[in-house]
C-alpha positions as CSV (number, residue, x, y, z in Angstrom):
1,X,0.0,0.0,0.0
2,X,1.6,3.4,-1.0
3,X,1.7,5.9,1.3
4,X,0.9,8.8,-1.6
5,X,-2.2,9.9,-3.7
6,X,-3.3,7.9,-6.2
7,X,-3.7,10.6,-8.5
8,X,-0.4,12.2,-8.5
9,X,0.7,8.5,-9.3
10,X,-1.6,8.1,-11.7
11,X,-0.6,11.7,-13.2
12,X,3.1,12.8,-12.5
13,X,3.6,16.7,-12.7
14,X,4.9,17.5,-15.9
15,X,8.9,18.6,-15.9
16,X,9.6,22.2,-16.5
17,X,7.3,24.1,-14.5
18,X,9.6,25.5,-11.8
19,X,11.9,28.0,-11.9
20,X,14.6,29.9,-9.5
21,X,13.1,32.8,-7.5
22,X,13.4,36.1,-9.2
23,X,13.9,39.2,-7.3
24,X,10.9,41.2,-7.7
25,X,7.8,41.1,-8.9
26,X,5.0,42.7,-9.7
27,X,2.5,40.1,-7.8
28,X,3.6,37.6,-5.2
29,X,1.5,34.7,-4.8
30,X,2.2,32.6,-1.8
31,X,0.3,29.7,-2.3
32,X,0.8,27.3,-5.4
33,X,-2.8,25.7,-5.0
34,X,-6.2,26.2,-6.9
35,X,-6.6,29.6,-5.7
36,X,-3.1,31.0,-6.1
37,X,-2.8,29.6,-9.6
38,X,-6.4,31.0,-11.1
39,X,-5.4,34.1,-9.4
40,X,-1.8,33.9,-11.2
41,X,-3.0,32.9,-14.2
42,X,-5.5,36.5,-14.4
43,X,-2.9,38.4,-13.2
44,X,-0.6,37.3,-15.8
45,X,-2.9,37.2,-18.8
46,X,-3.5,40.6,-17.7
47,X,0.1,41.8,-18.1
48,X,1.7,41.4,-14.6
49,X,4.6,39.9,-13.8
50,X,4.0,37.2,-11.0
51,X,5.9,35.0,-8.9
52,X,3.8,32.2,-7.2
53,X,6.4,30.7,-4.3
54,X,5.4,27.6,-2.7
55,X,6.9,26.0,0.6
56,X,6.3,22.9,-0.6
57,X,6.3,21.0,-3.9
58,X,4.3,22.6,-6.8
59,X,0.6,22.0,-5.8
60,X,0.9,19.2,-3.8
61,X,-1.6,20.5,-0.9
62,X,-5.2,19.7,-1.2
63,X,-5.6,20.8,-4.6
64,X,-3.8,17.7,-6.5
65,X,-4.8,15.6,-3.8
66,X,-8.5,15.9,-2.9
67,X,-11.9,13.9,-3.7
68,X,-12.2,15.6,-7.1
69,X,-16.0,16.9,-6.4
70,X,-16.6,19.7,-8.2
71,X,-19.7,21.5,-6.5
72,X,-21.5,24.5,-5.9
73,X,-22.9,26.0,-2.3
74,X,-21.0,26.7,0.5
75,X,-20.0,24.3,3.4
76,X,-22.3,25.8,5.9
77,X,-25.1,26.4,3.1
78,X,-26.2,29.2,1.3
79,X,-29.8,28.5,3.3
80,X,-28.0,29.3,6.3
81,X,-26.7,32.7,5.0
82,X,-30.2,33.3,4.5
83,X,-30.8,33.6,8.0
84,X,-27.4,35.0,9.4
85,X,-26.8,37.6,6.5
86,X,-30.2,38.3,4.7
87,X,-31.7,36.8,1.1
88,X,-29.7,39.4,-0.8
89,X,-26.2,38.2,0.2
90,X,-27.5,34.7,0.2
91,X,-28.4,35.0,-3.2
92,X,-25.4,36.7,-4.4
93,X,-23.0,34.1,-2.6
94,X,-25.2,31.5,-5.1
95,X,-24.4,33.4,-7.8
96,X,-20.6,33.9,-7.1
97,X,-20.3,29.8,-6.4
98,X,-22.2,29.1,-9.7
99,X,-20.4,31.2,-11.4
100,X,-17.2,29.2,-9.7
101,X,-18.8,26.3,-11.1
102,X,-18.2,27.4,-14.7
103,X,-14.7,28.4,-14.2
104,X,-13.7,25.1,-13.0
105,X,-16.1,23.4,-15.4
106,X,-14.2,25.1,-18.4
107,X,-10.6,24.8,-16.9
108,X,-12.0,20.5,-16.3
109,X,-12.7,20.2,-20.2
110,X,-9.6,22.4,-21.1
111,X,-6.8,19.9,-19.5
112,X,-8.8,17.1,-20.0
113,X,-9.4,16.4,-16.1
114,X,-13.6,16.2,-16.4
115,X,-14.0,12.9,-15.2
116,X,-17.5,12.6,-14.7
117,X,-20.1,14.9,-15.1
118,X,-23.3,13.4,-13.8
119,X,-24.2,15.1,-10.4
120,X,-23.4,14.3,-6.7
121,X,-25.8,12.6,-4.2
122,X,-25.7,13.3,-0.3
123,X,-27.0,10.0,0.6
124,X,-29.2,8.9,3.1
125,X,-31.4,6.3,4.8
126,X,-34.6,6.2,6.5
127,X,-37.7,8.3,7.0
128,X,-36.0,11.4,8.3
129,X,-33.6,11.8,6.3
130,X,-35.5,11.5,3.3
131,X,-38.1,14.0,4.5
132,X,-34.9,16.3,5.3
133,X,-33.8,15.9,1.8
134,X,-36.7,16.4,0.4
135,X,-37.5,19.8,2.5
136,X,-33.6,21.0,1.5
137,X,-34.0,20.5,-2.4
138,X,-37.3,21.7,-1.9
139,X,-35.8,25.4,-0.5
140,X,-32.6,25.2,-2.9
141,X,-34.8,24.9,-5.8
142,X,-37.4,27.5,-4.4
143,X,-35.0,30.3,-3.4
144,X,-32.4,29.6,-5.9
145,X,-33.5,27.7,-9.1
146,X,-31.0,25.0,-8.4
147,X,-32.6,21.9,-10.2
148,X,-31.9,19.4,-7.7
149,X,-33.5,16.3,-7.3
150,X,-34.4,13.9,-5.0
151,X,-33.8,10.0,-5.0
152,X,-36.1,8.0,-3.1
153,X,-36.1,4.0,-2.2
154,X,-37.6,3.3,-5.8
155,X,-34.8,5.2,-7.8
156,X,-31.8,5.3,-5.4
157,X,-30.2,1.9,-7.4
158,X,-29.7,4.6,-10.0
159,X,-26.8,6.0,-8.1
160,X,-25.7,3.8,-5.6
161,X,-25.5,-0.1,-4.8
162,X,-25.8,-1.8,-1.7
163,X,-28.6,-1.9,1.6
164,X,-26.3,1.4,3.3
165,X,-28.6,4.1,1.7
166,X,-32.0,4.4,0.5
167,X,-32.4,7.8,-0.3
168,X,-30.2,10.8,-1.4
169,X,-30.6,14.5,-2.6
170,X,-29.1,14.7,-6.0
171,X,-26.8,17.8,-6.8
172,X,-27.1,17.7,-10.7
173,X,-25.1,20.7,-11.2
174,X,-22.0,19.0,-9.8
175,X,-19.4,17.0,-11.7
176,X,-16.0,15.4,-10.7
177,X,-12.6,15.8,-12.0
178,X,-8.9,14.0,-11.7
179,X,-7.8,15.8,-9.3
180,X,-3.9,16.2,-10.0
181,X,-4.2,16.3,-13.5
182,X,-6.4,19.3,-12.8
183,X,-4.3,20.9,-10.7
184,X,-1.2,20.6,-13.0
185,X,-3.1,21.6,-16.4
186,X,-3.6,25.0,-14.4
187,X,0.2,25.1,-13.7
188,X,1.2,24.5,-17.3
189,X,-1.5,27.2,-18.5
190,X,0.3,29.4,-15.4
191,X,3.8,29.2,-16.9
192,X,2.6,29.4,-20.5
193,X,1.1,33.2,-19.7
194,X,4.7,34.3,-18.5
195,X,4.0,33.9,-14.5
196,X,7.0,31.9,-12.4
197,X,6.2,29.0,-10.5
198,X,9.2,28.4,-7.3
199,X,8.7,25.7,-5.2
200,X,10.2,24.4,-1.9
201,X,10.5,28.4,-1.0
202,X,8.6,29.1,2.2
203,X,8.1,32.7,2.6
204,X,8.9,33.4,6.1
205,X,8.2,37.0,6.6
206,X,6.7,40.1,4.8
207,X,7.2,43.7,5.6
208,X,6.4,46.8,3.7
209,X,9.1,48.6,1.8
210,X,9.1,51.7,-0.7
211,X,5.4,51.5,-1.0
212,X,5.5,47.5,-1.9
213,X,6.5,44.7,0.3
214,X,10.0,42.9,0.7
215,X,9.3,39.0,1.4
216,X,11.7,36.8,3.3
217,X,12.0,33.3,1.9
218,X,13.8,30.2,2.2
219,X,15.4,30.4,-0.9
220,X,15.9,34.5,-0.4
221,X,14.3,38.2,-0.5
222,X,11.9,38.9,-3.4
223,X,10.1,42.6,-3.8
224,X,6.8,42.7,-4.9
225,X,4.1,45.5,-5.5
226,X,1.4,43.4,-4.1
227,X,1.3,40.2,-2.2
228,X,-2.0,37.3,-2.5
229,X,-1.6,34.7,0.4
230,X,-3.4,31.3,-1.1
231,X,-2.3,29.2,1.6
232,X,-5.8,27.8,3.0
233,X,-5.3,24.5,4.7
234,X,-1.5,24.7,4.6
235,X,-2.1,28.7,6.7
236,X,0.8,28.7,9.3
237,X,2.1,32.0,11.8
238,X,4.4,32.6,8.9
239,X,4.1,34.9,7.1
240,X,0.8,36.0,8.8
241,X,-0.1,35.1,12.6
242,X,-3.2,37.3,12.3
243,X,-4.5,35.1,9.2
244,X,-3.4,31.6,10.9
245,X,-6.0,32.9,13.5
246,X,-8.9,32.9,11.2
247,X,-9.0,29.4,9.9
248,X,-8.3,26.3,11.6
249,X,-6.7,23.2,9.1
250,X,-8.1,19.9,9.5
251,X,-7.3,16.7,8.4
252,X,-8.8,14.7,5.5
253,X,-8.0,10.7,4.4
254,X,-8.3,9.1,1.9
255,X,-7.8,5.4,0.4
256,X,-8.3,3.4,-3.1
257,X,-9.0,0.2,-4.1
258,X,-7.3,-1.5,-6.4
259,X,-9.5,-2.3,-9.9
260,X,-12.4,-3.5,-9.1
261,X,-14.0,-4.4,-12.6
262,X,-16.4,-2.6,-14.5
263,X,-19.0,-4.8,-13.6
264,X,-18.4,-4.4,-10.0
265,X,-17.6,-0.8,-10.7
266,X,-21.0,-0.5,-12.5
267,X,-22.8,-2.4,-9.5
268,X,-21.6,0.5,-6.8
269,X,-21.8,3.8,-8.6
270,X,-23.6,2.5,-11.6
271,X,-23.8,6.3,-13.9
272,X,-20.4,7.2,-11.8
273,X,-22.0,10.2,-10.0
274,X,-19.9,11.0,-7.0
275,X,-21.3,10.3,-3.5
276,X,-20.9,11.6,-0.2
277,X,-22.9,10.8,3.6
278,X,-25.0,13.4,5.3
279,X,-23.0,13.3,8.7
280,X,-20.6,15.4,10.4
281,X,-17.6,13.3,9.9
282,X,-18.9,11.9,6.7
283,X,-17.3,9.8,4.0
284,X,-16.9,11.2,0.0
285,X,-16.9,8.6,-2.4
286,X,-16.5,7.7,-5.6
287,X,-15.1,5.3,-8.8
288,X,-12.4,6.4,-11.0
289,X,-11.7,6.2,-14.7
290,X,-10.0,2.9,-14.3
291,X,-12.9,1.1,-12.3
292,X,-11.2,2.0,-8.9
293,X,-13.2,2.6,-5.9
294,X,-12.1,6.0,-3.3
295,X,-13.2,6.7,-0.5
296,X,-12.5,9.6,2.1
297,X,-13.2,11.0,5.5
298,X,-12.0,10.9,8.9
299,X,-12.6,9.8,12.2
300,X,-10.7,12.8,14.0
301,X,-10.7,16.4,12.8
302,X,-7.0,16.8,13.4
303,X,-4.5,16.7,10.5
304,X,-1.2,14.2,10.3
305,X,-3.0,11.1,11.6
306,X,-1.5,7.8,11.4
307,X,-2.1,6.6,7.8
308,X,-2.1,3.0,8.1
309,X,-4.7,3.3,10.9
310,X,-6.6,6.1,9.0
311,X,-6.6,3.4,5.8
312,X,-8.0,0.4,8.3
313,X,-10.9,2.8,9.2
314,X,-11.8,4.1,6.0
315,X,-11.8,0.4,4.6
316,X,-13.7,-0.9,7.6
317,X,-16.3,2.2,6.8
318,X,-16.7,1.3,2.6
319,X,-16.8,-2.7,3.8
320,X,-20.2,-1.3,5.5
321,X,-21.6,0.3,2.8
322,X,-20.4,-2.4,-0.1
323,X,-19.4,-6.0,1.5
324,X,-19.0,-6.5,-1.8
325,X,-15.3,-5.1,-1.9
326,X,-13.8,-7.5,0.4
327,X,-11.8,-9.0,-1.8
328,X,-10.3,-6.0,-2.8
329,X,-6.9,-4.8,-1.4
330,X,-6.1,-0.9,-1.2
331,X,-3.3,0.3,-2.9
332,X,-3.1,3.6,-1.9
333,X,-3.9,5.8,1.4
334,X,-2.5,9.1,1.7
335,X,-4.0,12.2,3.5
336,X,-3.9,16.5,3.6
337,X,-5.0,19.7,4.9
338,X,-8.1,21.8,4.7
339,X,-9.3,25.2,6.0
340,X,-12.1,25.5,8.3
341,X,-13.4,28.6,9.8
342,X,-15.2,29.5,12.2
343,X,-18.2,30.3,10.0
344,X,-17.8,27.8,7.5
345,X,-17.7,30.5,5.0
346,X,-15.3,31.3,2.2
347,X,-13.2,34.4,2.8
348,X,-11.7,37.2,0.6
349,X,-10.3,40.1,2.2
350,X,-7.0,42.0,3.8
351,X,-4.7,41.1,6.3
352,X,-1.4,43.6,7.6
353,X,-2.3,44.9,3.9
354,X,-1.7,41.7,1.6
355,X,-4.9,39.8,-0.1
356,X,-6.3,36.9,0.4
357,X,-8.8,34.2,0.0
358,X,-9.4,30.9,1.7
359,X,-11.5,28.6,3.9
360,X,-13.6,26.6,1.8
361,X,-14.1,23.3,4.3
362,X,-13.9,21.2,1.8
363,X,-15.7,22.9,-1.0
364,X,-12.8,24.0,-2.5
365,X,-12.3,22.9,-5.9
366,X,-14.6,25.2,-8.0
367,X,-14.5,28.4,-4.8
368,X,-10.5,28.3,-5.2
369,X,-10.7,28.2,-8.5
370,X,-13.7,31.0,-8.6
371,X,-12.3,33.3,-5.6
372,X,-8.6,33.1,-7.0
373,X,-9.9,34.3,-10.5
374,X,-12.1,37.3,-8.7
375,X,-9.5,38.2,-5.8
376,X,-6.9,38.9,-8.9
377,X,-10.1,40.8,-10.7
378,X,-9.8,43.1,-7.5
379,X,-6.0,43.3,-7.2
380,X,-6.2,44.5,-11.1
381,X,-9.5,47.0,-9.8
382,X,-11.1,45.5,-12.4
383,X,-14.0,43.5,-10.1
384,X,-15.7,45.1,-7.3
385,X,-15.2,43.3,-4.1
386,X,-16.4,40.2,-3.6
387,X,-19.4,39.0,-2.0
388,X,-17.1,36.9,0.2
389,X,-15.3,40.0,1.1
390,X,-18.2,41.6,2.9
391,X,-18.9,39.2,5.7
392,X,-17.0,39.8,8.8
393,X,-14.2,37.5,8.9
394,X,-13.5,36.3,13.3
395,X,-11.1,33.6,14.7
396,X,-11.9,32.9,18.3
397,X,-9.7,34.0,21.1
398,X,-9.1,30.2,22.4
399,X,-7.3,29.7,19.0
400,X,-3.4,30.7,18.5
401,X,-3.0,29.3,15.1
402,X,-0.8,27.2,16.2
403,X,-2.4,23.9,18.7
404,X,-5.8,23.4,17.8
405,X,-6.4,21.4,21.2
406,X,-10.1,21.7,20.6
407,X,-10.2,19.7,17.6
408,X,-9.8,16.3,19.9
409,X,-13.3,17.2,22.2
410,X,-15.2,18.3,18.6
411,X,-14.4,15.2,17.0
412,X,-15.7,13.2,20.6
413,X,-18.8,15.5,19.7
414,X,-19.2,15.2,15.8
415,X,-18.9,11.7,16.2
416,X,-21.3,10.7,19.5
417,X,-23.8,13.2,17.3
418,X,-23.8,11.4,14.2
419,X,-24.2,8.2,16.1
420,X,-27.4,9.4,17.6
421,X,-28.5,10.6,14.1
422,X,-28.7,14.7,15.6
């Protein structure tokens, strides 16, 4: 079993997309993920010269490494921001993810990385949950003209196999991409607009100079005009303590199986649409182009868990839903970062005077993608701000950015409140 995502295995990054740091810029992007690429790539198409400086190895966070659902909404749902921030926001937020939606859609069919494009289901079993589904698509498709559906017992077998789930609310709007080969595609479109990718360059510190800012790094002192930091789950004190205090990383898992056979393949996800439980700590699944099955989640919210024993849970969860898949060994397990806040929100805004935009809890595939396209419109003043921009943006005064102790007592919660079905 490798200890490394199967779809940077399955894709390698392509050689000649790195460079050596220059020393200045007009645009420093810290951050080599979804959201520091598509704003890289605007920036540069726009004339800008950018340098996007990574600590670690060219988009090897959560962005070459995640489920591959491509959705719209927000994590804590737009139906909440109805009530917290008012119909028009709500609304607008919609609007911004949808319009996300399309931006990643086209970047999908541009490198090739649209895997398949026939909707998500939340899935679900029993009475309540299927009257819950059916009161949330309801609302969506009320408020919002979203076009979701809902699966009952009598149609479920159209998206999933197995006794685990006999119900589901049917996101038609989403799709699901390859991950890696995604994430790379954007890269090589990066470089090809003239921008400078440099990785393995942590950027310890910032400070302003001569009406611009003079970044430390590992590899040495780059000047830039303006600075974007696209860190989101990989956010650490440096370069910014005040952001690290806004978000809170969390760990995410994931295994595959080895090939399963089509006709196995066809039995668990039979039209391939991706999947994912209505729970707290829930489980994201799905089957890959070469009749894999993946399946995701955790047990504990915090991030470097033990692999091996985060791959015996995961399998011990997808033996539950599909007995089937005994048989099966798992060839890969690996695991990464994403941002939570407070809020469950997206946010786009200012911090010590640099940009940013992050937090998507695990929504961020089409929002980076989205937010790092419109957070570059602003930097250019060619966008107004973003909806995203405009809602308050707390940490909590418990949390340092640095030891998220509470993470261990949530995930007691999340956990003992799933089991009771709350």
């Amino acid at each position: 079993m490798k200890q490394f995502p199967l779809w940077v295995d399955q894709e390698p990054r392509p050689d000649g997309l790195t460079s050596d740091l220059p020393e200045e810029a007009d645009v420093l992007v810290v951050g080599s993920g979804f959201t520091g690429l598509s704003a890289a790539l605007r920036l540069a198409a726009a004339g800008r010269s950018v340098v996007v400086a990574d600590a670690g190895p060219l988009a090897r966070g959560a962005s070459s490494m995640n489920g591959g659902f491509v959705s719209s909404d927000v994590k804590a749902g737009v139906k909440s921001v109805f009530r917290d921030h008012g119909p028009a926001v709500a609304r607008e937020m919609w609007e911004t993810s949808m319009r996300a939606l399309e931006r990643a859609r086209e970047l999908a069919e541009r490198t090739g990385s649209l895997i398949h494009d026939s909707g998500a289901v939340a899935l679900g079993k029993g009475k309540g949950d299927l009257e819950d589904i059916r009161a949330t698509v309801d609302w969506y498709n009320r408020e919002l003209g979203a076009g979701w559906e809902v699966a009952g017992p009598e149609d479920i077998g159209r998206y999933v196999g197995g006794e685990a789930f006999d119900c589901a609310m049917v996101e038609t709007d989403s799709f699901g991409v390859h991950p890696a080969r995604l994430a790379f595609g954007l890269a090589a479109e990066v470089t090809g607009a003239g921008a400078v990718l440099v990785e393995e360059c942590e950027v310890v510190s910032i400070r302003p100079e001569g009406g611009g800012s003079l970044a430390e790094t590992t590899k040495g002192p780059i000047r830039a005009g303006e600075v974007i930091l696209a860190t989101n789950g990989y956010t650490t004190t440096r370069p910014s303590e005040k952001l690290a205090r806004k978000i809170v990383p969390i760990g995410s898992y994931m295994i595959a199986t080895e090939p399963v056979g089509h006709a196995t393949a066809e039995r668990v996800f039979p039209n391939g649409t991706m999947a994912y439980t209505r729970k707290r700590l829930l489980h994201y699944m799905r089957r890959t182009e070469d009749d894999r099955i993946v399946i995701g989640g955790r047990r504990n919210l915090h991030p470097g868990l033990d692999l091996e024993e985060s791959a015996a849970d995961l399998r011990r969860a997808m033996l539950r839903y599909w007995p089937e898949l005994e048989g099966y060994g798992i060839t890969h397990v690996w695991g990464g970062k994403l941002a939570v806040p407070f809020d469950l929100l997206p946010h786009v805004g200012k911090v010590d005077g640099h940009w940013y935009a992050l937090g998507y809890a695990g929504h961020g595939v089409a929002l980076a993608i989205g937010l790092g396209h419109d957070l570059a419109g602003m930097v250019l003043g060619e966008d107004p701000p973003s909806v995203f921009s405009r809602i308050p943006h707390r940490g909590r005064y418990y949390w340092n950015g640095k030891n998220p102790w509470f993470l261990t007592p949530a995930s007691l919660l999340y956990r003992t409140l799933d089991r009771i079905g709350r």
